[in-house]
C-alpha positions as CSV (number, residue, x, y, z in Angstrom):
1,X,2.0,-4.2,36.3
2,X,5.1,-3.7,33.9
3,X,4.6,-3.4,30.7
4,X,7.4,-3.6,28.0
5,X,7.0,-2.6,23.9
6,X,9.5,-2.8,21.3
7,X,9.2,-1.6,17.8
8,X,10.9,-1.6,14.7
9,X,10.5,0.2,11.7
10,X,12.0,-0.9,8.7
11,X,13.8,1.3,6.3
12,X,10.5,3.8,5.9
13,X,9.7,6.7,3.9
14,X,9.4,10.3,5.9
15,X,5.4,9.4,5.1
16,X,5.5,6.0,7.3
17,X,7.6,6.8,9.4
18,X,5.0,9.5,10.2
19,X,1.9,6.8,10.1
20,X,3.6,4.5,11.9
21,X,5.9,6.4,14.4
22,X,4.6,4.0,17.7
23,X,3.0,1.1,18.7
24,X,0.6,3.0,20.4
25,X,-0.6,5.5,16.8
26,X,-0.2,2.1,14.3
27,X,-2.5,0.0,17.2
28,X,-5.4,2.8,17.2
29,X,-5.2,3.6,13.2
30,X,-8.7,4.4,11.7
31,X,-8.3,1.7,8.9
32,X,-10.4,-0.3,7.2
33,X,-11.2,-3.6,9.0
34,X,-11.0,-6.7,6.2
35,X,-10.8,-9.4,8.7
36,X,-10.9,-10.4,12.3
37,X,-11.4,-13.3,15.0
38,X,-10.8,-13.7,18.9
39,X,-7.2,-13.9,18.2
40,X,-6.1,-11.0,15.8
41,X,-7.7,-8.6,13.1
42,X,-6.7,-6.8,9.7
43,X,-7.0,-4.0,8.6
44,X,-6.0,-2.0,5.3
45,X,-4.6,2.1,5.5
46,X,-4.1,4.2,2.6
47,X,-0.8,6.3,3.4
48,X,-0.5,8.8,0.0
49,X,-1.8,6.6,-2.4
50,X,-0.4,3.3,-1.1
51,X,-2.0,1.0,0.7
52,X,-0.8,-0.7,4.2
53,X,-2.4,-4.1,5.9
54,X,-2.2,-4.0,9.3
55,X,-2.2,-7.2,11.7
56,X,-2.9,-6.7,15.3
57,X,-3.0,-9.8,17.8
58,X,-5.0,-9.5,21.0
59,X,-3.2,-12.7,21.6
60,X,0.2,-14.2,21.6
61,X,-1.2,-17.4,19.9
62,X,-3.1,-20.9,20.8
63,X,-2.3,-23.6,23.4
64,X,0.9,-23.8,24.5
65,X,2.1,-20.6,22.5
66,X,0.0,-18.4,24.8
67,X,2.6,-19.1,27.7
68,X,5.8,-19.8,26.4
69,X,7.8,-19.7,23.2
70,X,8.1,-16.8,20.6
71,X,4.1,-15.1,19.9
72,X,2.6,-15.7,16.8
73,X,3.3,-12.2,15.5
74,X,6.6,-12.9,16.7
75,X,6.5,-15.7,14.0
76,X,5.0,-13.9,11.5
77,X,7.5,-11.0,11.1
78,X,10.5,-13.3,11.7
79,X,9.2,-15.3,9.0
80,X,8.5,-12.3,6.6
81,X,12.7,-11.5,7.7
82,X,13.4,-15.3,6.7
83,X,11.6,-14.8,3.0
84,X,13.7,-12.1,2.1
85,X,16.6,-13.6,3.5
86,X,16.0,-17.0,1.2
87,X,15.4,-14.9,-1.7
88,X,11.8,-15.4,-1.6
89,X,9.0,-12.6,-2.8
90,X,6.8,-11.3,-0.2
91,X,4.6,-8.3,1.2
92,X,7.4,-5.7,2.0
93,X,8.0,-5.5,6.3
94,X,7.1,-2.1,7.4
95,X,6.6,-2.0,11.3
96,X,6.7,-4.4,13.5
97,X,6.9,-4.5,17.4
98,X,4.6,-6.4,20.3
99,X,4.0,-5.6,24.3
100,X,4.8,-7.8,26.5
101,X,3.9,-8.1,30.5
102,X,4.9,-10.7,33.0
103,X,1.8,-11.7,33.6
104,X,-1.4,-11.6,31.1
105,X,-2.0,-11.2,27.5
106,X,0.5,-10.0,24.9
107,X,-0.3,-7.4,22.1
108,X,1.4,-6.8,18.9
109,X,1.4,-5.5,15.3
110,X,2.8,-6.4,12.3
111,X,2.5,-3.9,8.8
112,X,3.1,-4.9,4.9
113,X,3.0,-2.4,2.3
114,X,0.4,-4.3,-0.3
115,X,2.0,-5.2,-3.6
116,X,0.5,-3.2,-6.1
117,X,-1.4,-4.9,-8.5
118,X,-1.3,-7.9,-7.2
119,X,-4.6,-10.0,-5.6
120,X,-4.2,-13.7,-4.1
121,X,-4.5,-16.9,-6.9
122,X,-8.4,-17.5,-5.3
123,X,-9.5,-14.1,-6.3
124,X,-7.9,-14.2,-9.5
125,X,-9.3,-17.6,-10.0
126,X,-12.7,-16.6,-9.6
127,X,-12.9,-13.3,-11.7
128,X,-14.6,-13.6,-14.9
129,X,-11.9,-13.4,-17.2
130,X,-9.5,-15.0,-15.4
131,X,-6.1,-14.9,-16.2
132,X,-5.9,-18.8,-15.5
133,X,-7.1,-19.2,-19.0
134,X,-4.0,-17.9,-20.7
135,X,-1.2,-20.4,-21.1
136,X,1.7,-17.8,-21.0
137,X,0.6,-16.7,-17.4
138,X,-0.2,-20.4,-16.0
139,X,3.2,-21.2,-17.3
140,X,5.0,-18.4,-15.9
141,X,3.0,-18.8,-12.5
142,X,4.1,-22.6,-12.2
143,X,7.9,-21.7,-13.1
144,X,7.6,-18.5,-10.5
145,X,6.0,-20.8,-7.8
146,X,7.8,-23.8,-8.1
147,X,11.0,-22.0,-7.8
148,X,10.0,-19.9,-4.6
149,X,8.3,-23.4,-2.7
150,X,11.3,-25.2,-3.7
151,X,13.4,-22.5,-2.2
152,X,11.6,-22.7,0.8
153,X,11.6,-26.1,1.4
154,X,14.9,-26.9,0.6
155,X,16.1,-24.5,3.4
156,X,14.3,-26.8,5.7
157,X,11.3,-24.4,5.8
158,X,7.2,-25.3,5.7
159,X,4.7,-23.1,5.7
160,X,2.2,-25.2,7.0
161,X,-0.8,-22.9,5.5
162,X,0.4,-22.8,1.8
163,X,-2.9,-21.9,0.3
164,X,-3.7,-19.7,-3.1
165,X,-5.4,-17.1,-0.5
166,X,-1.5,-16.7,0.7
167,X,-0.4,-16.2,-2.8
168,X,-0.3,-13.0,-4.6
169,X,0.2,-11.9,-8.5
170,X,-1.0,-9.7,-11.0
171,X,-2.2,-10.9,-14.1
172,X,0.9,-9.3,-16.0
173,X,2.1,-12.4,-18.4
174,X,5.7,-11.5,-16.3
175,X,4.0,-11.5,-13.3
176,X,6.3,-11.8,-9.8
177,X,4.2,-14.5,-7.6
178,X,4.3,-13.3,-3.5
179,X,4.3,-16.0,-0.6
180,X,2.7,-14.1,2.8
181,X,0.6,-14.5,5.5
182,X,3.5,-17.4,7.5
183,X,2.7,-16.9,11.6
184,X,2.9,-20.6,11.7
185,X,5.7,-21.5,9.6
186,X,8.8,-22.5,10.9
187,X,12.7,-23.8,9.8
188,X,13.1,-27.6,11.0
189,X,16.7,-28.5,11.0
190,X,18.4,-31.8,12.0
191,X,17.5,-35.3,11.9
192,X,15.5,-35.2,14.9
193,X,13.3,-33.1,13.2
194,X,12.9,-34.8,10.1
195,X,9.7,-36.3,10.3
196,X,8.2,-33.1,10.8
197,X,10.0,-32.1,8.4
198,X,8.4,-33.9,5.5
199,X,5.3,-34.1,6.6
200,X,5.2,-30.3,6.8
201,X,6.4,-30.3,2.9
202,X,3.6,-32.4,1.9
203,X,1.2,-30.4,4.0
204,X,2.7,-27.4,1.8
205,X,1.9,-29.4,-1.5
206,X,-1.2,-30.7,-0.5
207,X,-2.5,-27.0,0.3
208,X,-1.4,-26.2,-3.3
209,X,-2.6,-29.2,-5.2
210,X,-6.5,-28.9,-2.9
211,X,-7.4,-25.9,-5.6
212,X,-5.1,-26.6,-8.4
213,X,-6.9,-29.6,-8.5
214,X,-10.1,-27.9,-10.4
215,X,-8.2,-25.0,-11.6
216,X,-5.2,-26.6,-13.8
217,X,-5.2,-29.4,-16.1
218,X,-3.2,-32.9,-14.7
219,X,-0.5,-32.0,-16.9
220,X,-0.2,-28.4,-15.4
221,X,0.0,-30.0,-12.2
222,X,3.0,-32.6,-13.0
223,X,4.8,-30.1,-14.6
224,X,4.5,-27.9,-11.5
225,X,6.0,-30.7,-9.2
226,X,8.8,-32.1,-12.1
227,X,10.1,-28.2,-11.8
228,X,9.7,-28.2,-8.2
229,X,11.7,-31.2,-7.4
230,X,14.3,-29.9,-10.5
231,X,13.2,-33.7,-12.1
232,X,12.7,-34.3,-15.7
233,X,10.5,-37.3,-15.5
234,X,8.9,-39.3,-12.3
235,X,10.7,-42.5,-10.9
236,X,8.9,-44.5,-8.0
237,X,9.9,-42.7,-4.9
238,X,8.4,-39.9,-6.2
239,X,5.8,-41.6,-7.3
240,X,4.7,-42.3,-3.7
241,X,5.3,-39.0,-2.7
242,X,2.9,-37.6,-5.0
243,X,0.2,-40.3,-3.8
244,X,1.2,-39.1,-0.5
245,X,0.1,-35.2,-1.4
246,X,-2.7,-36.2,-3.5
247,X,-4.3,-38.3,-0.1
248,X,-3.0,-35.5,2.9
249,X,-6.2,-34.2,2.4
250,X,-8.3,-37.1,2.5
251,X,-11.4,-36.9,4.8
252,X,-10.4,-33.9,6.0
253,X,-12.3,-31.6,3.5
């Protein structure tokens, strides 16, 4: 049976390129295993003192994706491509490249370089002195965040899995605040699409609000969705908007 693999590295040091030189030496890496289901597994490498996550899918994705349509890691690396292109802070692409066969299952990889210093908002959340206590760093984290989401969504983007475990930063006052983790994401232009379209956006801010609900005060939140929408006070269509987020959720928890 013929099989096909293409991969791409990305602007790498001598030391990746090295690490990461094939599909076939990133695939058997002796990393550490984080994370794993039927469909993919992670796995974390330490390359001179800096630290890789590696993403390897058994499976080009659920349903209908497993025949036809671009593969999930596919997704995830285009999407990764899309971020930087909007001008949005992610996990830096390292490798990326998938096997393909005409018939049977598809395999493929996708590597980030970790961003140093930085853990997701749910980790942070729950250490003991949480950074969530000092205003300076809640503020700057709902002016950082706001600004990237709002980025995203007004380039017709949704995430469709916008939770904090999908959100990186340090807790630096300055902090930079990373999006990753997108296989599912996807642009949806044109009016045809726009149904799918918004509901995807309040998905996004639903994901959000589920944790910022017992993590920031009400106020936090509003002022995280008056930057967000660039408004300096509510009027009624956002009003309903905001009911519509608050009640995405609802029954489904």
């Amino acid at each position: 049976m013929e099989t096909k693999v293409s991969w791409k590295l990305c602007g790498v040091s001598d030391a990746e390129s090295q690490a990461f030189s094939s599909f076939s030496k990133t695939w058997n890496q002796a990393g550490t295993v984080l994370d794993g289901n039927w469909m993919s597994n992670l796995m974390i490498l330490s390359v001179e003192s800096r630290h890789y996550y590696i993403k390897r899918y058994e499976s080009r994705g659920r349903f209908l994706r497993h025949f036809i349509g671009r593969s999930r890691v596919r997704a995830e690396w285009e999407n990764a491509q899309l971020f930087e292109h909007f001008g949005i802070p992610t996990a830096r692409l390292v490798a990326y490249g998938e096997e393909t066969r005409l018939v049977g299952a598809r395999q493929g990889i996708i590597v980030t370089e970790g961003v140093a210093g930085a853990t997701d908002l749910l980790k942070l959340l729950k250490q003991e002195n949480s950074c969530f206590k000092r205003r300076a760093w809640v503020e700057n984290l709902i002016d950082r965040l706001s600004t990237h989401v709002g980025i995203m969504h007004e380039h017709g983007f949704v995430h469709t899995d916008l939770k904090w475990r999908n959100i990186l930063a340090s807790c630096e006052d300055d902090t930079e605040v990373y999006i990753i983790d997108c296989p599912a994401g996807r642009q949806l232009r044109g009016w045809q699409l726009a149904p799918l379209r918004r509901r995807g956006v309040i998905k996004d801010l639903a994901c959000l609000d589920m944790i910022a609900e017992g993590a920031l005060t009400r106020t936090q939140r509003l002022k995280f969705y008056l930057r967000y929408a660039g408004l300096n006070r509510l009027d009624s269509a956002h009003k309903k908007k905001i009911g519509r987020i608050l009640s995405f959720f609802e029954g489904r928890r």
